[in-house]
C-alpha positions as CSV (number, residue, x, y, z in Angstrom):
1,X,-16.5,-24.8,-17.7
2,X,-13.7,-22.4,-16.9
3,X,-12.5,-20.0,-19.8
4,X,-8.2,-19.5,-20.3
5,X,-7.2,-16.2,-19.7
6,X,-3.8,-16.8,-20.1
7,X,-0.9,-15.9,-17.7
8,X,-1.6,-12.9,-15.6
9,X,-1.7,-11.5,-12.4
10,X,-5.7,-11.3,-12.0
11,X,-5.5,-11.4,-8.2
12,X,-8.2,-9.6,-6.7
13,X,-9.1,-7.1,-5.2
14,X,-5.5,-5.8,-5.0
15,X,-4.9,-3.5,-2.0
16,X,-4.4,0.4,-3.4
17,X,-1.2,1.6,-1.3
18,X,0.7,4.8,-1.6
19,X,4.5,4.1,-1.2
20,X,6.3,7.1,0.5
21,X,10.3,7.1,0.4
22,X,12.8,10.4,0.6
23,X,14.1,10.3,-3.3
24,X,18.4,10.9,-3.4
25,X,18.0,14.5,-2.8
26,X,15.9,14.6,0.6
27,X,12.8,15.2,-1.4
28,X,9.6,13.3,-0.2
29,X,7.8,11.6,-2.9
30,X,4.9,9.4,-2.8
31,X,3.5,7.0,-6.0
32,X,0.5,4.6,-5.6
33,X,0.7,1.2,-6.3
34,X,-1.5,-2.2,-6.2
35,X,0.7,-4.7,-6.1
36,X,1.3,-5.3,-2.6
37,X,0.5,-7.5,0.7
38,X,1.1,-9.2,3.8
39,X,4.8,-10.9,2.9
40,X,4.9,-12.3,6.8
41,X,3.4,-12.1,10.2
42,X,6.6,-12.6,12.4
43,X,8.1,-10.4,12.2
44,X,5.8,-8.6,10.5
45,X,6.7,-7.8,6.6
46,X,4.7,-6.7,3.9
47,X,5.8,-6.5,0.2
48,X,5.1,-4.0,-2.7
49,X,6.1,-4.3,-6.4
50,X,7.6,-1.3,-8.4
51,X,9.2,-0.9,-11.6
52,X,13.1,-0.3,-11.6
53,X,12.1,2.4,-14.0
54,X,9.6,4.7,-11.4
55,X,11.8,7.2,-9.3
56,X,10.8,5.4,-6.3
57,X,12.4,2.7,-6.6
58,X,16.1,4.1,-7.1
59,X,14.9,6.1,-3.6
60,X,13.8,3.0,-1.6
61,X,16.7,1.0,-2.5
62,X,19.3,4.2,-1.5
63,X,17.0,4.4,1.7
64,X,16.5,1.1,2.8
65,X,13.1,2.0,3.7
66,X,9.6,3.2,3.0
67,X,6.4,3.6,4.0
68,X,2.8,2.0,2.6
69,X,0.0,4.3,3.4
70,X,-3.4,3.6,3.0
71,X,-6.3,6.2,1.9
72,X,-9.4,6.5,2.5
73,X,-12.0,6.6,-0.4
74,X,-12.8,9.9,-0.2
75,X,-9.1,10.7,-1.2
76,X,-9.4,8.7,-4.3
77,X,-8.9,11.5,-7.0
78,X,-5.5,12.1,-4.7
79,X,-4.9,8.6,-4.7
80,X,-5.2,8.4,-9.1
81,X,-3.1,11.7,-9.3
82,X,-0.1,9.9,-7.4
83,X,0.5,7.4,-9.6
84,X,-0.3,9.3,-12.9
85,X,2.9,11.8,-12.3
86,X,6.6,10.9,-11.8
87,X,8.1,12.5,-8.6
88,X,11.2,13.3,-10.6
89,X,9.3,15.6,-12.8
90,X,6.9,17.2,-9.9
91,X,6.5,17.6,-6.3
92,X,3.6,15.6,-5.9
93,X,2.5,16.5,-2.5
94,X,2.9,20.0,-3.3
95,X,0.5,19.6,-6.7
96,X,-1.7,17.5,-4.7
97,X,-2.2,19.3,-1.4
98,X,-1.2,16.5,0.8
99,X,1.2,16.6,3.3
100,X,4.6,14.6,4.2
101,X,5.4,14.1,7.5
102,X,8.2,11.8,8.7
103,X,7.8,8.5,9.8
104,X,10.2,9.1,12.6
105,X,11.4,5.2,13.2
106,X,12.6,5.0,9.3
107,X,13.8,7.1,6.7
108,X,10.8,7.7,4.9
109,X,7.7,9.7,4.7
110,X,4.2,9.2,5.7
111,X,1.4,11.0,4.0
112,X,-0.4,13.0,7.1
113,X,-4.2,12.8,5.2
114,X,-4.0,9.3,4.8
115,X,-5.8,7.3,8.4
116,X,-2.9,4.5,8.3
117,X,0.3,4.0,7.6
118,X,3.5,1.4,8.2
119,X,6.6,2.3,8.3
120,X,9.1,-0.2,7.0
121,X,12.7,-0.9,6.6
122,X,13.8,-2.7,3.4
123,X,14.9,-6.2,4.5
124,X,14.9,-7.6,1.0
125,X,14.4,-6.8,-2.8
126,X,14.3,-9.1,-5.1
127,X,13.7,-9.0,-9.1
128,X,10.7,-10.4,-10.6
129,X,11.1,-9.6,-14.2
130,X,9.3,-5.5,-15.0
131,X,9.1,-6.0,-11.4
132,X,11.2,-5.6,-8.2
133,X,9.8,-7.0,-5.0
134,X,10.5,-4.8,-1.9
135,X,9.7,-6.6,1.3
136,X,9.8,-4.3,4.6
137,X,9.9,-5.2,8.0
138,X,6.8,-3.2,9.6
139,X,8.7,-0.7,12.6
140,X,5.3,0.5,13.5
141,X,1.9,1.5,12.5
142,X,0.5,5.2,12.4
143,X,-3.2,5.4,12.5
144,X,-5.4,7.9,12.9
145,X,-7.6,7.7,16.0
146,X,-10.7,8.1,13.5
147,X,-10.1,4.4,11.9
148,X,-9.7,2.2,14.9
149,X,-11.8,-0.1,16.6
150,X,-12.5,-1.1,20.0
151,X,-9.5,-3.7,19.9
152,X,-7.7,-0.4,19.0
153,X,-6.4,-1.6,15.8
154,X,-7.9,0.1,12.5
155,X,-11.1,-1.0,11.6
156,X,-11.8,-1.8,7.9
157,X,-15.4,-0.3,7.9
158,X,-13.9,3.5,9.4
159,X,-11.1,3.0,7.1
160,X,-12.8,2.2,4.2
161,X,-9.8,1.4,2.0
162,X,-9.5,1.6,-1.9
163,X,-9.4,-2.1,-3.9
164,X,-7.8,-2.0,-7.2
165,X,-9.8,-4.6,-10.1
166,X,-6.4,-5.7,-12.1
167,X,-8.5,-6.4,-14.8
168,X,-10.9,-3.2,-15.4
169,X,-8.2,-0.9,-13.9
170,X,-11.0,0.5,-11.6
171,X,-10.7,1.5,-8.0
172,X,-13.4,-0.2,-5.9
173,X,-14.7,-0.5,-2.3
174,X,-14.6,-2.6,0.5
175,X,-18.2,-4.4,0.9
176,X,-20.3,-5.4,4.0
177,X,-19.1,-7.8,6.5
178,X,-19.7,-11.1,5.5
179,X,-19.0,-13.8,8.9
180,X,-16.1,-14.0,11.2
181,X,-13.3,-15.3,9.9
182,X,-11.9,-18.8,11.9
183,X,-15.3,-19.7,12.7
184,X,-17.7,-19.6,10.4
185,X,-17.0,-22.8,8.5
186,X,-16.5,-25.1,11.3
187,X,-18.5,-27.6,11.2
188,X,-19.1,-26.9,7.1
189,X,-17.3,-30.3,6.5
190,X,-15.7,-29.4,3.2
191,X,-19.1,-27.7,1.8
């Protein structure tokens, strides 16, 4: 028998993305953030949550765009940092040694270090409650040669993303491959 937890948002894994936007002044500014995803496939829109309190969000709503950048494992320490410190206090990339570069097709940042990242324009926002929901419309993808796989796209074993456990507040990774997805239970019947 199943155990009440209450109301929460135990979702998991939760991707780890770092959300890079220009703040009012032209600075870059990157903050890391788990709650995000796939919002749509056409056209293709992902969504991240931030507080209306965290200086990104003033920037990507003054914007109307960002980017989502994912890191690699070995970056986690740089990964942490970003979302301990508030960009209006500290120049992040410069404390962190990472390196904005711009996205080009939106007003935004991307951070160079990190193998992938989309570039998106804000399409909508909406307010959740401590949360506002940003959903972009994905301009492009930037990846680093390094991450992709044969079909050219990047490959989630190269990449070897960062997972976020909601409930432990732990950073986790990716596991082995477990079956190919749209085949694998045909013919299961239900079991």
């Amino acid at each position: 028998m199943k155990r009440s937890l209450g109301p929460r948002a135990l979702l998991y894994p939760a991707p780890v993305v770092v959300v890079g936007s220009y703040d009012p002044a032209g600075r870059p500014n990157a903050m890391t953030a788990a709650w995000a995803g796939v919002a749509c496939s056409q056209p293709p829109c992902v969504a991240v949550s931030i507080r209306p309190a965290r200086h990104s969000h003033r920037s990507i709503l003054e914007r109307g765009a960002f980017t989502l950048n994912l890191a690699s494992q070995v970056r986690v320490r740089e990964v942490d940092y970003l979302g301990t410190v508030s960009g209006a206090e500290e120049d992040k990339f410069a404390a962190s040694g990472l390196t904005p570069l711009p996205a080009g097709c939106v007003d935004a940042p991307y951070v160079a270090e990190f193998p992938v990242a989309l570039a998106c324009l804000l399409r909508h926002s909406l307010d959740l409650g401590v949360h506002t929901m940003f959903v972009g419309e994905v301009i492009d993808v930037l990846a680093d040669d390094e991450v992709l796989g044969p079909a050219g796209l990047p490959d989630i074993s190269l990449l070897r993303p960062l997972l976020y456990s909601p409930g432990q507040g732990a950073y986790y990774g990716v596991g082995p491959r477990l079956a190919d997805a749209f085949s694998v239970g045909r013919g299961a019947g239900g079991r």
